[in-house]
C-alpha positions as CSV (number, residue, x, y, z in Angstrom):
1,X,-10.2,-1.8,37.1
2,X,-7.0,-0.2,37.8
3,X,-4.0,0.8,35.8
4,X,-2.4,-2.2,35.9
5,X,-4.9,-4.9,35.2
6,X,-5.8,-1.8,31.7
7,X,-2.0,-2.6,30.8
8,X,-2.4,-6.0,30.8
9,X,-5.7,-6.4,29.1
10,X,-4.2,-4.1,26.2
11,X,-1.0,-6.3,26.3
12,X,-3.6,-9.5,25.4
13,X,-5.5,-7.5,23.2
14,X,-2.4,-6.6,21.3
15,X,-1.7,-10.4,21.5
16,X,-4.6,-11.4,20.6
17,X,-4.7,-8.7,17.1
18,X,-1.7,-10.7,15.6
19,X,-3.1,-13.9,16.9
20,X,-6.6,-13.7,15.5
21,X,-5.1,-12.8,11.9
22,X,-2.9,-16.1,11.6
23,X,-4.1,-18.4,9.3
24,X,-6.8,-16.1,7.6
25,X,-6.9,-15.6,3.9
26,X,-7.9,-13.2,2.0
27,X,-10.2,-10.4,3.5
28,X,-8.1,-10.7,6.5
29,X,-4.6,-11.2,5.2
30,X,-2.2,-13.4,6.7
31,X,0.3,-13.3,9.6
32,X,2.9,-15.7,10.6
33,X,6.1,-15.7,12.5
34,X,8.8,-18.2,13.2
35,X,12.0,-17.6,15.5
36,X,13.3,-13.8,14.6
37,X,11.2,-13.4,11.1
38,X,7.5,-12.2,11.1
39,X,5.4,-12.3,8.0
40,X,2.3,-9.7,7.4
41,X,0.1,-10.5,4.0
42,X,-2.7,-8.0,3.8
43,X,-5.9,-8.9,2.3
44,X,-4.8,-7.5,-1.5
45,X,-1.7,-10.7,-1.1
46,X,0.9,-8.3,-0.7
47,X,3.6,-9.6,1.6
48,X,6.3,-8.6,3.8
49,X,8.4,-10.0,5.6
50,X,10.5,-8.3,8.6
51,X,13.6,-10.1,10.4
52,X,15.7,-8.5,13.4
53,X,18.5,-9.2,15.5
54,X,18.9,-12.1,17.2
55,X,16.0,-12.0,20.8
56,X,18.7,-12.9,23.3
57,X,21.0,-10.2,21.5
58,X,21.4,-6.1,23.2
59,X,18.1,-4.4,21.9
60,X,20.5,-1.1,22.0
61,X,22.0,-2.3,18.4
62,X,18.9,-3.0,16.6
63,X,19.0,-4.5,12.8
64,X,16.1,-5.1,11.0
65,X,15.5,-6.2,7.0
66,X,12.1,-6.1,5.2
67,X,11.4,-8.5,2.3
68,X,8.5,-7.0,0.0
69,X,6.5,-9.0,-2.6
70,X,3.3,-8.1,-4.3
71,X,1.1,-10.6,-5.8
72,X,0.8,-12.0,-9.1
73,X,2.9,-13.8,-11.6
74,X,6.7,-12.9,-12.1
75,X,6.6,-10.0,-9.2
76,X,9.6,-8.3,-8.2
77,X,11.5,-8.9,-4.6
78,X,12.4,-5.4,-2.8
79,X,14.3,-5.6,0.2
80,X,15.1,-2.9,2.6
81,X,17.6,-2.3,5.8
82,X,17.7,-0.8,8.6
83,X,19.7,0.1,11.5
84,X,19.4,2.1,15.2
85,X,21.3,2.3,18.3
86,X,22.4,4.4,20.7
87,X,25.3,5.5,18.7
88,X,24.5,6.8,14.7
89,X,26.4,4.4,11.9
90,X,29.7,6.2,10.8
91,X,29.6,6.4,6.6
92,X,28.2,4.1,4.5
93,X,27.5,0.6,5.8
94,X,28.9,-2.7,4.0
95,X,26.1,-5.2,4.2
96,X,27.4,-9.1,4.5
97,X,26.0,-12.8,4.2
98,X,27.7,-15.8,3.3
99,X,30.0,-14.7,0.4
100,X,27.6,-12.0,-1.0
101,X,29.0,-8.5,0.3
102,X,27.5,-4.7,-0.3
103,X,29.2,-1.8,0.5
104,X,28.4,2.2,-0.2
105,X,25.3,1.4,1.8
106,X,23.4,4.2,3.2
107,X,23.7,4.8,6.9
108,X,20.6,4.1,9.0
109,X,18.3,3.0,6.3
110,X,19.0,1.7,2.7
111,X,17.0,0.0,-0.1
112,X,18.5,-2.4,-2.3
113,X,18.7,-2.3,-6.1
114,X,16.9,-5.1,-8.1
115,X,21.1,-6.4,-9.1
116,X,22.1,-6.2,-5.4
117,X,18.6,-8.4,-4.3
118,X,19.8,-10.8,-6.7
119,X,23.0,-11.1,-5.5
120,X,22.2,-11.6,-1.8
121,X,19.0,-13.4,-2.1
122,X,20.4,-16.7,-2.5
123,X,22.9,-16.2,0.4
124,X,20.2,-15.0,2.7
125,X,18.2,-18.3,2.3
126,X,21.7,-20.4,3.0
127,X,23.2,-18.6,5.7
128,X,22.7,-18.1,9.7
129,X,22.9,-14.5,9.9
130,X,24.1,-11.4,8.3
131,X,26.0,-8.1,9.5
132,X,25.9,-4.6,8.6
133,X,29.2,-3.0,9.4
134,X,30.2,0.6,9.7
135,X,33.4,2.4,9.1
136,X,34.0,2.9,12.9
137,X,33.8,-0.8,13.6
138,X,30.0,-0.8,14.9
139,X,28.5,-4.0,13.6
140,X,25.0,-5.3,13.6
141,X,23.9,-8.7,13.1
142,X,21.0,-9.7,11.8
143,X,19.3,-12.9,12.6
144,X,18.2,-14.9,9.4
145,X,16.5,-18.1,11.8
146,X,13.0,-18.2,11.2
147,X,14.0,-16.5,7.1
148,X,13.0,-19.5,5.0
149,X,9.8,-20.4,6.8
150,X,8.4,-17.4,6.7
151,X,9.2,-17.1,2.9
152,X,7.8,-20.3,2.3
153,X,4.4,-19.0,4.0
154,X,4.6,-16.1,1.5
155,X,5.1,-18.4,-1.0
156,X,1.9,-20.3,0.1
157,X,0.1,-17.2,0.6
158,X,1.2,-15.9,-3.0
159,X,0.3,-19.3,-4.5
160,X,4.0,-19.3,-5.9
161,X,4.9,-22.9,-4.6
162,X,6.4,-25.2,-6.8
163,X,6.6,-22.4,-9.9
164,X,10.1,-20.9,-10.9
165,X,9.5,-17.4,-9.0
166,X,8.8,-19.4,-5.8
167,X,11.3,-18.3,-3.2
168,X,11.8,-21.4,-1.4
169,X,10.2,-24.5,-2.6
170,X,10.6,-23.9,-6.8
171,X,9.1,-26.4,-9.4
172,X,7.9,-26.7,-12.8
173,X,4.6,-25.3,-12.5
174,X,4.3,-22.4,-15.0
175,X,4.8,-19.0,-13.3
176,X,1.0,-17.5,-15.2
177,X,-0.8,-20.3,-12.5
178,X,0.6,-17.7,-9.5
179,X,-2.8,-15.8,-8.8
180,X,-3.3,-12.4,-9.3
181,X,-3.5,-9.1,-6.6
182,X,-7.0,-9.7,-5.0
183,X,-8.2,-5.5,-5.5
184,X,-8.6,-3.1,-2.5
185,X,-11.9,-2.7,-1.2
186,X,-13.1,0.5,-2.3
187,X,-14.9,2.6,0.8
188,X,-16.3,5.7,0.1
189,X,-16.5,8.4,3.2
190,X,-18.0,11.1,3.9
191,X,-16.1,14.0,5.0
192,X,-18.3,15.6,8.1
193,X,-20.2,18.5,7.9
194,X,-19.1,21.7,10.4
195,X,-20.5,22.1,13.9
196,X,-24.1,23.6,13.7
197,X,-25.0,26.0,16.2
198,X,-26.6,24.2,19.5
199,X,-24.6,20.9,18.9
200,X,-22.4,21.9,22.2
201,X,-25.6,21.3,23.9
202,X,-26.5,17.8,23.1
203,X,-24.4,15.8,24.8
204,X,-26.0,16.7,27.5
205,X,-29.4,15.4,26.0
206,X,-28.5,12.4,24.9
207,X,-26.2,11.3,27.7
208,X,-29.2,10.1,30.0
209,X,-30.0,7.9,26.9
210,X,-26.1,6.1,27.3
211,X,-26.1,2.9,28.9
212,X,-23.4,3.1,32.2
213,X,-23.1,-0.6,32.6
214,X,-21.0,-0.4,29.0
215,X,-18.6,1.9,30.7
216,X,-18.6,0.4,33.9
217,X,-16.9,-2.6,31.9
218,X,-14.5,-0.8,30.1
219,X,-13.1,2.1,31.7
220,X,-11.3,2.4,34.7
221,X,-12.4,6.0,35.3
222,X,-16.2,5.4,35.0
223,X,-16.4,7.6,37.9
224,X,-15.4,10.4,35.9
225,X,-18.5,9.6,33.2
226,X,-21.0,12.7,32.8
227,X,-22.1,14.8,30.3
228,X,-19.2,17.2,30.8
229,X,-16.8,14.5,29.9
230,X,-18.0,13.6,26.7
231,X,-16.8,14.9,23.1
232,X,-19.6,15.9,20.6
233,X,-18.8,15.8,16.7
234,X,-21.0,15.9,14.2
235,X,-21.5,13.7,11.4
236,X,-23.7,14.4,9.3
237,X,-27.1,16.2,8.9
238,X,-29.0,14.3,11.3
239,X,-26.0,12.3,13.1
240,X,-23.2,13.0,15.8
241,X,-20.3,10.9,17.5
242,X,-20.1,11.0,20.9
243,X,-16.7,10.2,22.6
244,X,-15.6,9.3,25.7
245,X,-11.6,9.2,26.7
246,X,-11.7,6.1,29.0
247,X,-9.2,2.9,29.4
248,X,-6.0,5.0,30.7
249,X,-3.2,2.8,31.3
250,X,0.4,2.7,31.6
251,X,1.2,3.3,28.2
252,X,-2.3,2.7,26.2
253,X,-5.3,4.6,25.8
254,X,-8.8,3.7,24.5
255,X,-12.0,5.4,24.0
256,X,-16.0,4.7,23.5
257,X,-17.6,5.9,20.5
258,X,-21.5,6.1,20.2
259,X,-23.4,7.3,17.4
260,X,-26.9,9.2,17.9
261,X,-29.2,11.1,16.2
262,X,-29.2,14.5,16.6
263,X,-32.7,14.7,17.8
264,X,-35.1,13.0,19.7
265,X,-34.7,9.8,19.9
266,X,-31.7,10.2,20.2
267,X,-30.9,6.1,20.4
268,X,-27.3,6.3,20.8
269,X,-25.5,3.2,19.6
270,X,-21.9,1.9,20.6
271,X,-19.6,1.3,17.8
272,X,-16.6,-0.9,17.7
273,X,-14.5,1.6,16.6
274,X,-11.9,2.8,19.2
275,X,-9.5,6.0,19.5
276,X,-9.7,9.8,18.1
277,X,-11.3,11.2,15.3
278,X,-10.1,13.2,12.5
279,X,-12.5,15.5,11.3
280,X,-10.4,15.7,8.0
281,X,-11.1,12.2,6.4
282,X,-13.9,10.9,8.6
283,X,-11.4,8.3,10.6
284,X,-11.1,6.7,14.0
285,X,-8.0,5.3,14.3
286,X,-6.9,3.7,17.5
287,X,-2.9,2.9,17.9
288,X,-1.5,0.4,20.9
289,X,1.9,0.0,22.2
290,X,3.1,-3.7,22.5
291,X,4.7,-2.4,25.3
292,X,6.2,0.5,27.4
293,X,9.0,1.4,25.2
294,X,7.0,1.7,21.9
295,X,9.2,-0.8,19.9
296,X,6.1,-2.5,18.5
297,X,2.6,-1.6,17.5
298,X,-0.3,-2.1,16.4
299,X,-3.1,0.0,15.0
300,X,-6.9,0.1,13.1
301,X,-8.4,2.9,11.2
302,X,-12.6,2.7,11.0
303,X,-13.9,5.5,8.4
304,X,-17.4,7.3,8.3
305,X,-19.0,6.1,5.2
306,X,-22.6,8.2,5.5
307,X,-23.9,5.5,8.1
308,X,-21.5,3.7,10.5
309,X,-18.0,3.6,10.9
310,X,-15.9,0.6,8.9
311,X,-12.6,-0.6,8.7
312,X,-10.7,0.7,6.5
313,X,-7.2,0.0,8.0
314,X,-4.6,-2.5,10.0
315,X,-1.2,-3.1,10.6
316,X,1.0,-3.6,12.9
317,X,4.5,-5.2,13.6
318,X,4.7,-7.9,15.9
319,X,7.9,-8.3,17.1
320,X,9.7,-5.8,20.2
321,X,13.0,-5.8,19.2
322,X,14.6,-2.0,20.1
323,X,13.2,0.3,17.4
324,X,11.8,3.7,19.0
325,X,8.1,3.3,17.0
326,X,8.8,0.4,15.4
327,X,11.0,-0.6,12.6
328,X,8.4,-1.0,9.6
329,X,4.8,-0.5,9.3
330,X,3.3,-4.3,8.3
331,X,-0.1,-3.7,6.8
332,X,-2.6,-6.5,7.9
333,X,-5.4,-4.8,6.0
334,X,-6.1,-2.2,3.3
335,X,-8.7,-0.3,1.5
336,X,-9.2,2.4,-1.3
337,X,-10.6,5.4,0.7
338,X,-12.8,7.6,-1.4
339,X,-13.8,11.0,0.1
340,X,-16.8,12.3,-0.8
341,X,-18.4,16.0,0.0
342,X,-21.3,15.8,3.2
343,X,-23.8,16.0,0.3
344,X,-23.3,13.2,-1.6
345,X,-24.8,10.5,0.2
346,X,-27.7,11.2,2.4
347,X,-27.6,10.5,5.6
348,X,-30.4,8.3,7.2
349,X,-32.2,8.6,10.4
């Protein structure tokens, strides 16, 4: 497997992270997109909803706006804005749509007061587009195609249809029938103990115990697989992560993680978590570009909770539209992450 046939694959898998979220409720959150809006529900039901400039429009004058709604009955709307390019905004910005107008806006970034989202909420759901305007005649324009489906799917999400805080579609239903936050999932991890003496030395003991086919099939530098190329951490009393740096594309990087006791046997076993560890918190987290530039991403965090790695984190935006990083971080999944000391929960063999 070469270089470019690794870009591609991690092209469809970032694809296929957005895709495979769609239309899942609950544990899994929603995602949804229409036109130049993108919507990201995480599993607790809080939304948000990201627009940008136009897709046929110059990615070197980037806009983007970022509609946030929490769950629950009578929840406020927060909006945000923000702005890029090759030149920096001059002064404050005036913000415009339909016959609602802004001005003193901060340059760059800016969040809107609960009066101003008032104002400009209805004319956002009325109107083409917007602009953000600067003192030196730099405009922006922000796409709104794609705004009122995507608000309606938060809507559906939210259970807010057909009740008077209903964005969209409003009705008579009484507002106390919108459901409330579904809670964080509380994961408790274990922070690792430090390196004992000796544990340099094991990879080396265990690695005969690895099965090559597995990296054979993943990593394009299988070649390079030995005992000298793998990472030993430990994890506990009685249990280490092995890691090898494999999957080296254009612009993406992945890694396979085994866990194995520390003595014999040593049964290694693959784990579907992917990237580097932090000592610090017990996390794997393994970021992808959606492509070269690194105007969209996406990204999972797995924690060490005494006995195997789980998720504990997603997100991602889904649209490439010119911001260096990304223009907002769209959770797809969140937890409560507990730390706890190396001694208080056993490990088990």
């Amino acid at each position: 497997m070469n270089s470019v046939r690794i870009a591609a694959a991690a092209a469809l898998s970032f694809a296929a992270f957005f895709a495979g979220a769609a239309g899942a409720a609950g544990r899994e959150g929603v995602s949804f997109s229409h036109n130049d809006w993108e919507l990201a529900c995480d599993n607790t039901r809080t939304c948000r909803a990201a627009g940008y400039q136009s897709e046929g429009a110059d990615i070197t004058e980037p806009v983007s706006m970022l509609i946030t709604r929490k769950a629950g009955p009578g929840t406020s709307i927060e909006i945000e804005l923000q702005t890029s390019g090759e030149a920096p905004a001059k002064g404050p910005l005036r913000f415009k749509v339909g016959k609602a107008a802004l001005s003193g806006l901060k340059d760059g970034s800016a969040s809107l007061d609960q009066e101003q989202v008032r104002v400009v909420l209805p004319e956002l759901l009325r109107n083409d587009d917007a602009t953000l305007s600067d003192r030196g005649g730099q405009k922006w324009v922000l796409s709104l195609s794609g705004l009122n489906a995507v608000l309606l799917k938060m809507d559906e999400v939210q259970g807010r249809v057909g009740t008077p805080g209903a964005l969209v579609r409003r009705g008579g239903k009484p507002e106390s029938s919108v459901p409330p936050p579904v809670p964080a999932p509380v994961v408790k991890v274990v922070v690792p103990p430090k390196a004992r003496p000796g544990d340099d030395a094991l990879a080396g003991r265990i690695f005969p115990s690895l099965k090559q086919d597995e990296v054979k099939d993943e990593c394009n530098n299988h070649d390079d697989f030995n005992a000298k190329s793998l990472s030993v951490t430990r994890l506990s009393d009685r249990k280490v992560l092995l890691s090898f740096g494999c999957g080296m594309g254009a612009y993406n990087y992945s890694s396979l993680l085994w866990i194995a006791n520390d003595k014999p046997p040593y049964a290694p076993i693959a784990i579907e978590a992917n990237g580097d560890f932090d000592e610090k918190d017990a996390s794997v987290t393994s970021s992808m570009k959606g492509r070269g530039v690194g105007d969209c991403w996406s990204s999972e965090t797995w924690s060490f909770d005494g006995k195997d790695f789980v998720r504990t984190a997603a997100a991602g935006d889904g649209m490439c539209r010119g911001f260096a990083g990304g223009a907002w971080s769209l959770p797809r999944y969140v937890t409560r992450v507990e730390l706890s000391e190396p001694s208080a929960i056993p490990s088990k063999p």
